[in-house]
C-alpha positions in Angstrom: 0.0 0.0 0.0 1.5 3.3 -0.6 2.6 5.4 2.3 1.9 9.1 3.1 5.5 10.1 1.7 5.4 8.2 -1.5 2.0 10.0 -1.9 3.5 13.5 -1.5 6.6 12.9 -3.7 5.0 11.7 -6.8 2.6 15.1 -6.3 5.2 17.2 -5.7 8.0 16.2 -8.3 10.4 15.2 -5.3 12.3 12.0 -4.5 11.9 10.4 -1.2 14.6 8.5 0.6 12.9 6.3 2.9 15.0 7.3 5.2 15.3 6.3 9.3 12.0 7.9 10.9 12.5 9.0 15.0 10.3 10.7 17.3 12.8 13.9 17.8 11.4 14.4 21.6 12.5 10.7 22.2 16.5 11.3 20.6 17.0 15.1 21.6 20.1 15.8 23.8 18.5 16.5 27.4 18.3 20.1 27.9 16.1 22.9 30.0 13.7 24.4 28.0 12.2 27.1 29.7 8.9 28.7 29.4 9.9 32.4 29.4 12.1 33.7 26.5 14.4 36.4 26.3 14.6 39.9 25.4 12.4 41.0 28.3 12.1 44.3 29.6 11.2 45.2 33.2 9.1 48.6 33.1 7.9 49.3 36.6 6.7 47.8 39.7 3.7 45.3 38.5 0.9 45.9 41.0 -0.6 48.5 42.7 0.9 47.7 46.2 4.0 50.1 45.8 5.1 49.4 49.3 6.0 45.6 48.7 9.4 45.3 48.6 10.3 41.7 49.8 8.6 38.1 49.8 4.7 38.1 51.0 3.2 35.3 52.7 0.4 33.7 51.3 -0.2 30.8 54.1 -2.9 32.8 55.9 -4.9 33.7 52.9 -4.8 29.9 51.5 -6.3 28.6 54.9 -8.8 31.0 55.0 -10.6 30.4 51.9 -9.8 26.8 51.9 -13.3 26.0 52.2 -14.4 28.1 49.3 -15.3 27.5 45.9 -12.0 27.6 44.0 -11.3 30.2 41.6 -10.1 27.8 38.9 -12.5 26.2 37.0 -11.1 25.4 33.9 -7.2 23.9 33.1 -5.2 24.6 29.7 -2.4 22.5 28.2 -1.2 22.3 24.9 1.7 20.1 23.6 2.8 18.4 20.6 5.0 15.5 19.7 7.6 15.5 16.2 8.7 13.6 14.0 11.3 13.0 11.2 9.2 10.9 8.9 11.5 10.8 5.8 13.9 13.2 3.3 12.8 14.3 -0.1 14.8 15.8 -2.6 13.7 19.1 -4.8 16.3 19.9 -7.6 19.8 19.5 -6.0 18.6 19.7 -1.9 17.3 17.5 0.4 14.7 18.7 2.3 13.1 17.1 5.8 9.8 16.0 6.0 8.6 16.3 9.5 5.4 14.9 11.1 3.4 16.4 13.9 0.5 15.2 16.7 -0.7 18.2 18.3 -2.7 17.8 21.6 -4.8 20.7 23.1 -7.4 20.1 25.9 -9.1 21.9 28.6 -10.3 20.5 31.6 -13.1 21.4 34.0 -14.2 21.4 37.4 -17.0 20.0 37.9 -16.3 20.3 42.2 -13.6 20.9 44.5 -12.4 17.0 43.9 -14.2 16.2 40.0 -12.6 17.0 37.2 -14.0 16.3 33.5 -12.9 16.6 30.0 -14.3 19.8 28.8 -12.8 20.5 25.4 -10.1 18.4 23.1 -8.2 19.4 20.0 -5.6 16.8 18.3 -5.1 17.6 14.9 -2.4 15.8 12.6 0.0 18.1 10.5 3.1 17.4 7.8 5.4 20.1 7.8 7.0 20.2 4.3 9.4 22.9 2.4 7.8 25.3 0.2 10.2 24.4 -2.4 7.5 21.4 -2.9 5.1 24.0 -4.5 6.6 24.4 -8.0 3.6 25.4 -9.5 1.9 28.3 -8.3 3.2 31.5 -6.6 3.8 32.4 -3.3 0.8 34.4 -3.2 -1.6 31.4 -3.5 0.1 29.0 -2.5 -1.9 28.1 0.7 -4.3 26.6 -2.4 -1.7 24.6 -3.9 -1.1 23.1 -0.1 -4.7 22.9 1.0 -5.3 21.1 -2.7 -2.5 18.4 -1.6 -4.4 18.6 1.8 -7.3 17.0 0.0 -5.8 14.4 -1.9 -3.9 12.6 0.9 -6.8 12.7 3.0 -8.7 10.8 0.1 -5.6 7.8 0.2 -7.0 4.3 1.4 -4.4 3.9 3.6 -5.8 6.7 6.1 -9.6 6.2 5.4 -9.4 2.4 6.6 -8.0 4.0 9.5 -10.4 6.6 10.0 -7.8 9.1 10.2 -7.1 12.7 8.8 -4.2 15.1 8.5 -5.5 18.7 9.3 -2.9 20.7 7.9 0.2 20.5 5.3 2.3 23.4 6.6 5.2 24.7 4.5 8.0 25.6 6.0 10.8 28.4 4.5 13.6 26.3 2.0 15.4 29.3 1.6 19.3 28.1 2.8 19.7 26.6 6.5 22.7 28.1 8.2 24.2 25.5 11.0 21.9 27.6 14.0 19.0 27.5 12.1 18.5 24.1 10.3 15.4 23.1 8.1 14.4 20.5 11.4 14.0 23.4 13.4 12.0 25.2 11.4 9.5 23.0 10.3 9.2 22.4 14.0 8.6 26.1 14.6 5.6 25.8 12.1 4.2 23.3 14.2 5.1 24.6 17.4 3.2 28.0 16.3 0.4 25.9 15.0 0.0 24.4 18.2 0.0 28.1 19.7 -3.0 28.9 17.7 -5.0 26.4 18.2 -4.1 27.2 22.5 -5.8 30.8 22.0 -8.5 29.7 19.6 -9.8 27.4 23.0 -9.4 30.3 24.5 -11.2 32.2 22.4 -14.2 29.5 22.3 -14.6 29.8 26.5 -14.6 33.2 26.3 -17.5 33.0 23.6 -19.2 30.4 25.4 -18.9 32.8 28.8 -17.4 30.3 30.9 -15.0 32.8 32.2 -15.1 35.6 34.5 -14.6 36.9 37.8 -14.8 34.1 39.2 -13.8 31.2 37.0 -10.4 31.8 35.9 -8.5 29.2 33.4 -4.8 28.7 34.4 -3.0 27.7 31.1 0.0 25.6 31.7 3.1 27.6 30.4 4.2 31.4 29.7 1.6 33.5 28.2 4.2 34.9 26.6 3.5 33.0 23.3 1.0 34.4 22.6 0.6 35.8 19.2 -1.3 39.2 17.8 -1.8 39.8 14.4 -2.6 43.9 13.4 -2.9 46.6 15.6 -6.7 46.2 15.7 -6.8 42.6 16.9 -4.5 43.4 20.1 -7.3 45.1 22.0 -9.9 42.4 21.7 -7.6 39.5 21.7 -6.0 41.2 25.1 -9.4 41.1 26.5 -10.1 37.0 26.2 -6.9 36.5 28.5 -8.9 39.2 31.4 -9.4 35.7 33.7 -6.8 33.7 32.4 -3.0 33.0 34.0 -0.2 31.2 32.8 1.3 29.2 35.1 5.1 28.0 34.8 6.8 25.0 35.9 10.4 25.5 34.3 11.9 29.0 33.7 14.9 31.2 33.6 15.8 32.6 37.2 17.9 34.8 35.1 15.2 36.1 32.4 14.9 39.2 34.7 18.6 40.0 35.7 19.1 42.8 33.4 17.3 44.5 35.5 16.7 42.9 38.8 19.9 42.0 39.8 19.5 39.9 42.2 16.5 37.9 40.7 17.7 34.7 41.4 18.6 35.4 44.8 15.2 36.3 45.8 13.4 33.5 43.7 16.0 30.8 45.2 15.3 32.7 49.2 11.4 32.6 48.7 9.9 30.7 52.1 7.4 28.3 51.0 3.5 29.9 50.6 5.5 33.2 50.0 5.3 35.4 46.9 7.8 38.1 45.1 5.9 41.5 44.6 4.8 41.5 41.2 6.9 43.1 38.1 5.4 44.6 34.8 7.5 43.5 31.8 7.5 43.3 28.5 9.1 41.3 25.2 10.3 41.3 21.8 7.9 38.8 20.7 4.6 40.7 21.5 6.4 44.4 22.5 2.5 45.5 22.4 1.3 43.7 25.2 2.7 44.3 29.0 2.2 41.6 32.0 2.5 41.1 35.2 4.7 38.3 36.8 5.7 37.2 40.0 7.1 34.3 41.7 5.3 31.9 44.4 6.7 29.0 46.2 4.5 26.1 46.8 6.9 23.5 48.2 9.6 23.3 50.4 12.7 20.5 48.1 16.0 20.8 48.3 17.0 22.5 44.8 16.8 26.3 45.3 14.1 26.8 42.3 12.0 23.4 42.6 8.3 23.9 44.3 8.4 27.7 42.8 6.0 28.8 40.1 6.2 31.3 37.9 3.2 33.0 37.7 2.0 36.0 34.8 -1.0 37.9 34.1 -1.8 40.0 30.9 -2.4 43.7 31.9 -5.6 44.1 29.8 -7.3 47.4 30.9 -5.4 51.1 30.7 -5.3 51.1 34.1 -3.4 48.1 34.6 -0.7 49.1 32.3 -0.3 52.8 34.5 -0.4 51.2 38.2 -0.3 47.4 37.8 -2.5 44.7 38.5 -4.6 44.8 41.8 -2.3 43.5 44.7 -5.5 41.6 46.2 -6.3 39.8 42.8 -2.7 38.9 42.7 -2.7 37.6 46.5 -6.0 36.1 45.6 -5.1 34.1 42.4 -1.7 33.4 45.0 -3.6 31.7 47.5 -6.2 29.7 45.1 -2.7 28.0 43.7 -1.2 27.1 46.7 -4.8 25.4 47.7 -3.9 23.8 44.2 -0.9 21.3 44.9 -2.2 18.3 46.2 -2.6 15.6 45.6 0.6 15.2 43.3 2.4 12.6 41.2 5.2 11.7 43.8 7.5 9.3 42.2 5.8 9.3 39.0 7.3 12.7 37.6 10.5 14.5 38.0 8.7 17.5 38.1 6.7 16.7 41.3 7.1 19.4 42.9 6.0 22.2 41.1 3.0 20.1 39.9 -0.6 21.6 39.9 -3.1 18.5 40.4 -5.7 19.8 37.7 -2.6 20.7 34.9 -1.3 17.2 35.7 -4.4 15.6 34.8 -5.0 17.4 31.9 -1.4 17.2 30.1 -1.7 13.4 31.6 -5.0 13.1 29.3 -3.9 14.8 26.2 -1.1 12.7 26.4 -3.4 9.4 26.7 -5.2 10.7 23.2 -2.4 10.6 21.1 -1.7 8.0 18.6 1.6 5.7 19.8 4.9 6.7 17.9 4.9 3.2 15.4 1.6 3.6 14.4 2.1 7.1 13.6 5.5 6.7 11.7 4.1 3.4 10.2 1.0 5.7 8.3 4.8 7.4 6.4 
């Protein structure tokens, strides 16, 4: 039966090498990723609290709305698996044809101990140089992919299987230089992909009104990914992150040290329930947009930076962006997290102890949806 990569060579004048096909999540050298990326720019103090110069406690506040409802209703987590599929050839280059499952899923709950599925995206994408489209220009050429799109969903070998691929991506084939190689790229593409299908759930609760004062979404990971199109679209897609927080579990102690000096000192000194005062920064990525961030300890380990949490806020109103975000919503949304942290996956996950119970089970169910690696590189 012919495969998905035999499929797209004959259609795309290319030659395919059958060549070895990995997962590049299981084969990469180990290394820290963090959430937060750099370029960023400290502006101000990020809450209205100007007084707050050292580590809050929290403790009290926890305890004493233990008993209430919680302010999180609804849990975020996006993540995606790669995956060199094959190499095809387009005049005198080899190109790499990389393979992508993207998981998206939101969780709800239901009580203080039920939690449901609420919401599940896993989409199927090929990420392919746009070399492969000889035949019509740039400017149209999301037709010639979206055309290519259509045929491969029509092969045998993916209707017996019920499956579909949601998107052929191309990805630039101008020349790779050794920092930025044509793997990493088509990556990015998915990667980005990934990004917005997190904001278009996003978008979707916000329609539906499931969010507000009080039902907040945490979204596992920076919020610094996310991505605004013109001018006119910043306002309104500022406004659907109004009760929404991204919560990190690896970052760089550092990413503030060109202006706080001693950043990493204070993060690595935090007692346990405390909390930094809040900072308003900004980046490169999305210089448009200005948030609040802070650091809160929710476990006591015996690395300086395990058991904290980064923790940022988008500053959507005017007033926000003057003064900073309200120093009660921040202790608040503070206290609701620590209230958060059990039970947790002792023993099961390195990353214990900065684990939030309801981002645990979602990312553990997304995870549980995806197709395994050899039956996915077996459809190539």
């Amino acid at each position: 039966m012919e495969k998905i990569l035999d499929f797209i060579a004959q259609e795309t004048d290319g030659k395919n090498y059958k060549s070895y096909k990995y997962c590049f999540e299981d084969v990469q050298v180990p290394r820290i990723n963090y959430d937060d990326k750099k370029n960023i720019r400290v502006k101000r103090k990020g809450e209205t609290d100007k007084s707050l110069k050292t580590p809050k406690s929290i403790k009290a506040l926890a305890k004493k709305i233990e008993g209430n409802t919680p302010l999180f209703k609804y849990f975020l987590d996006g993540s995606r698996r790669t995956y060199k599929v094959d190499d095809i050839a387009y005049g005198k280059k080899l190109y790499p044809i990389v393979a992508g499952q993207i998981g998206v899923a939101v969780c709800r709950r239901k009580d203080r101990h039920t939690f449901t599925p609420f919401s599940l995206k896993k989409p199927l994408v090929i990420a392919i140089p746009e070399v492969a489209n000889a035949q019509t220009s740039l400017r149209h050429e999301h037709l010639f992919f979206n055309n290519l799109l259509g045929k491969l969903n029509e092969r045998n070998l993916l209707k017996k299987q019920g499956l579909q691929f949601n998107k052929i991506i191309p990805y630039r084939s101008s020349n790779a230089k050794q920092d930025d190689k044509y793997e990493d790229r088509a990556i990015s593409k998915i990667q980005d992909e990934m990004i917005g299908l997190e904001q278009k759930v996003v978008l979707e609760l916000v329609r539906a009104k499931k969010l507000n004062a009080s039902s907040y979404l945490i979204k596992d990971g920076s919020l610094e990914y996310m991505k605004v199109g013109e001018a006119r679209d910043l306002s309104s897609i500022k406004s659907n992150y109004d009760c929404v927080i991204g919560v990190s579990k690896t970052f760089n102690p550092e990413a503030l040290s060109n202006d706080i000096k001693d950043i990493s000192r204070i993060i690595a000194d935090l007692p346990v329930c405390h909390r930094t005062p809040a900072f308003m920064y900004q980046t490169e990525r999305i210089p448009d947009v200005k948030f609040a961030v802070w650091y809160l300890r929710i476990r006591n380990t015996v690395n300086p930076f395990d058991g904290v949490l980064k923790i940022e806020k988008v500053l959507v109103w005017e007033q926000q962006e003057e003064i900073g975000l309200d120093s009660d919503e921040i202790d608040l949304i503070s206290a609701n997290l620590l209230n958060e942290r059990n039970p947790v996956s002792y023993g099961k996950d390195k990353r214990w102890a900065k684990h939030l119970y309801p981002i645990y089970l979602t990312e553990s169910y997304i995870k549980s949806q995806y197709l395994s690696d050899t039956h996915f590189i077996n459809l190539f």
